[in-house]
C-alpha positions as CSV (number, residue, x, y, z in Angstrom):
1,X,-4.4,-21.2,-91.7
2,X,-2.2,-20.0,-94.6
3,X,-1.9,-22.5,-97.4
4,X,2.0,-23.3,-96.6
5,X,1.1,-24.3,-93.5
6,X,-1.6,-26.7,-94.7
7,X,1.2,-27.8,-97.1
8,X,3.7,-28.6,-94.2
9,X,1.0,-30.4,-91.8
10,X,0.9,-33.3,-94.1
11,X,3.5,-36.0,-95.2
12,X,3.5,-38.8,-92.3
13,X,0.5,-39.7,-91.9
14,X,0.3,-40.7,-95.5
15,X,3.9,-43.0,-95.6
16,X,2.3,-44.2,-92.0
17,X,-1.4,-45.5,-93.4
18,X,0.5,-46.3,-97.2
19,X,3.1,-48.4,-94.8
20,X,0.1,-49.8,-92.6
21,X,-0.5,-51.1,-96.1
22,X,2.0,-52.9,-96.7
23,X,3.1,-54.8,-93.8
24,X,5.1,-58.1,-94.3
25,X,5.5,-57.0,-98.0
26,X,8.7,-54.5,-97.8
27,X,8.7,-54.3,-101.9
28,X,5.2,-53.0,-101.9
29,X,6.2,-50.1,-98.6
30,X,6.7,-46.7,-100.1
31,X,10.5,-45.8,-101.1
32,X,10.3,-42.5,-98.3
33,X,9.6,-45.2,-95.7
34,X,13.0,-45.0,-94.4
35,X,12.7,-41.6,-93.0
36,X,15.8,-40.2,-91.3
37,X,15.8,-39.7,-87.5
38,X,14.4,-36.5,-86.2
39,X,12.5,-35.9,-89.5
40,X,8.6,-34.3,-88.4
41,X,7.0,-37.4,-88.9
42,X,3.1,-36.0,-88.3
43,X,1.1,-33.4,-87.1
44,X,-1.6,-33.6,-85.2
45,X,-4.5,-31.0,-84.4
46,X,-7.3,-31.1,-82.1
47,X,-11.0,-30.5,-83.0
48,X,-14.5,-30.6,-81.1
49,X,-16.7,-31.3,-84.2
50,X,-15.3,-34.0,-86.9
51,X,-18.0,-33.1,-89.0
52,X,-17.0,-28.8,-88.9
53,X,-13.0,-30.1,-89.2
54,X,-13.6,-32.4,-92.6
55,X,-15.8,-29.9,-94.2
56,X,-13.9,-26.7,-93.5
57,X,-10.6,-28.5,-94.5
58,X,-12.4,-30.5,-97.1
59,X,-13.5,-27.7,-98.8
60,X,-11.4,-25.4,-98.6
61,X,-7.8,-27.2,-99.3
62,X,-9.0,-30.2,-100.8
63,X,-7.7,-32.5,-97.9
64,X,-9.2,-36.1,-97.6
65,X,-9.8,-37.7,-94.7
66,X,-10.1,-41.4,-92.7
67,X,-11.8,-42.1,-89.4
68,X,-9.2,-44.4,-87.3
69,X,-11.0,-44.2,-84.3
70,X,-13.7,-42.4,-82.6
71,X,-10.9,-40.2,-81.2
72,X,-9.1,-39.6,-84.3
73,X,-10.2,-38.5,-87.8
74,X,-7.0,-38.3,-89.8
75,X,-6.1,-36.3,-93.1
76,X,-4.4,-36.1,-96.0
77,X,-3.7,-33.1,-98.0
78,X,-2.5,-33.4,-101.7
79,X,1.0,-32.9,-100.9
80,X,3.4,-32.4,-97.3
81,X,2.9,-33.8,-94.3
82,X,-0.1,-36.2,-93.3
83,X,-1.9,-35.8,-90.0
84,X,-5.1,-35.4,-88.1
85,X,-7.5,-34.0,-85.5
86,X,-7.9,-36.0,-81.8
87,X,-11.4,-35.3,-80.7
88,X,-11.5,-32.9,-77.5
89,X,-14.6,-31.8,-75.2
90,X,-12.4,-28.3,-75.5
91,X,-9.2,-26.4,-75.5
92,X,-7.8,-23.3,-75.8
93,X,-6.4,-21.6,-79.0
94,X,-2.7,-22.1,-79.2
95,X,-3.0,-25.0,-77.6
96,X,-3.9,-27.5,-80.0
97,X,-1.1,-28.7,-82.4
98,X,1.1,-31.6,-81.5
99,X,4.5,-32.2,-83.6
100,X,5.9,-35.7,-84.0
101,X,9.8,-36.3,-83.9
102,X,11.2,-39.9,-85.3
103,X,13.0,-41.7,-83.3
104,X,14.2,-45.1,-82.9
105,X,14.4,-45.2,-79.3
106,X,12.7,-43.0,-76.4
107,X,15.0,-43.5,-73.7
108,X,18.0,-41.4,-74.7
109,X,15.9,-38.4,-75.2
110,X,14.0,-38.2,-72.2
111,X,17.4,-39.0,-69.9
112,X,18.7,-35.8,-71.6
113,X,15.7,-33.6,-71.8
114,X,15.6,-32.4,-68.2
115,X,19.3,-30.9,-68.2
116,X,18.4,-29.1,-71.7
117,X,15.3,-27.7,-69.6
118,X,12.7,-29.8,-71.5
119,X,9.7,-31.7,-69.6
120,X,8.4,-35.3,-70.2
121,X,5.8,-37.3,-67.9
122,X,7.4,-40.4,-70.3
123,X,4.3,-41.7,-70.3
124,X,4.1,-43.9,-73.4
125,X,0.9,-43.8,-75.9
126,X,0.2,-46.2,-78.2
127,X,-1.5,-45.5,-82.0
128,X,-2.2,-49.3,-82.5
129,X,-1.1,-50.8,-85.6
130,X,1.3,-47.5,-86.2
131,X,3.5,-46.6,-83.4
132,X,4.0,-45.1,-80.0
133,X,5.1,-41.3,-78.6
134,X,5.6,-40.0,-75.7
135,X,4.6,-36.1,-75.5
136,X,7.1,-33.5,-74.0
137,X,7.6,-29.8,-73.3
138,X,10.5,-27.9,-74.6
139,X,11.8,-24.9,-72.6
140,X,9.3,-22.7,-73.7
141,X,6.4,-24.8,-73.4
142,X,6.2,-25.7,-76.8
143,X,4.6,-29.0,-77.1
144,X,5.9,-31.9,-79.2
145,X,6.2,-35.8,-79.1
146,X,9.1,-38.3,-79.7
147,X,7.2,-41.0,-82.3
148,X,8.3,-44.2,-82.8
149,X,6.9,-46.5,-85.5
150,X,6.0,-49.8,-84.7
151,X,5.9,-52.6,-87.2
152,X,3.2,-55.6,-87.1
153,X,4.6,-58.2,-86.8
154,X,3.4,-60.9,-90.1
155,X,0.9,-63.1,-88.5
156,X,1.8,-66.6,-88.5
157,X,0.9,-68.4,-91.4
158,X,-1.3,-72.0,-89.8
């Protein structure tokens, strides 16, 4: 992986855990929270060994890292855009990055996605306490996903 691509698989994931942060304070969310539409909003990467992934990009570009889930160890480079790794049984080279889109709303992409010869099952995944996407193909198999950030609501105050 050359080091401009490390620097371009970063930037989301960092404005999405710094804006995790910071729900029900707006003053404290990052400024770059208010991403434009169709902006990459995160990257994420598939791995079958956590502990291989964080040391190899660890050591090597300096990238830290935070275990959300069992499933997903996410990282953060010193600079671009923010991501992380989904733990898989296997998969086969080529087939393991996944590119986020923002949008607001799912429903006008996926009604014109099949006449611009793109594929969606629609089926909608949820990243709790960050968003939802919904994965799709393009025409030449590329794979990428809409994202759509989801806000906490502020829990009411007894």
């Amino acid at each position: 992986m050359s080091r401009d691509y490390a620097g371009v698989v970063c930037y989301v994931y960092k404005q999405l855990t710094a804006a995790a942060h910071h729900v029900g304070d707006p003053a404290a969310a990052p400024q770059n929270m208010n991403m434009d539409a169709h902006t990459i909003t995160k990257i994420t990467l598939r791995s079958t060994d956590f502990e291989r992934t964080r040391r190899f990009y660890n050591e090597l570009f300096g990238w830290k890292f935070h275990q959300h889930s069992p499933t997903y160890l996410g990282f953060e480079p010193p600079a671009g855009i923010d991501g992380g790794f989904q733990k898989v049984d296997s998969f086969s080279p080529g087939d393991s990055v996944l590119i986020y889109v923002l949008v607001d709303d799912f429903e006008p992409y996926l009604r014109r996605m099949p006449e611009l010869e793109g594929t969606s099952a629609a089926e909608v995944e949820v990243v709790p306490g960050y968003g939802e996407y919904v994965r799709f193909y393009d025409p030449d198999g590329n794979r990428f996903a809409l994202w759509r950030t989801v806000v906490q609501p502020e829990p009411k105050k007894t």
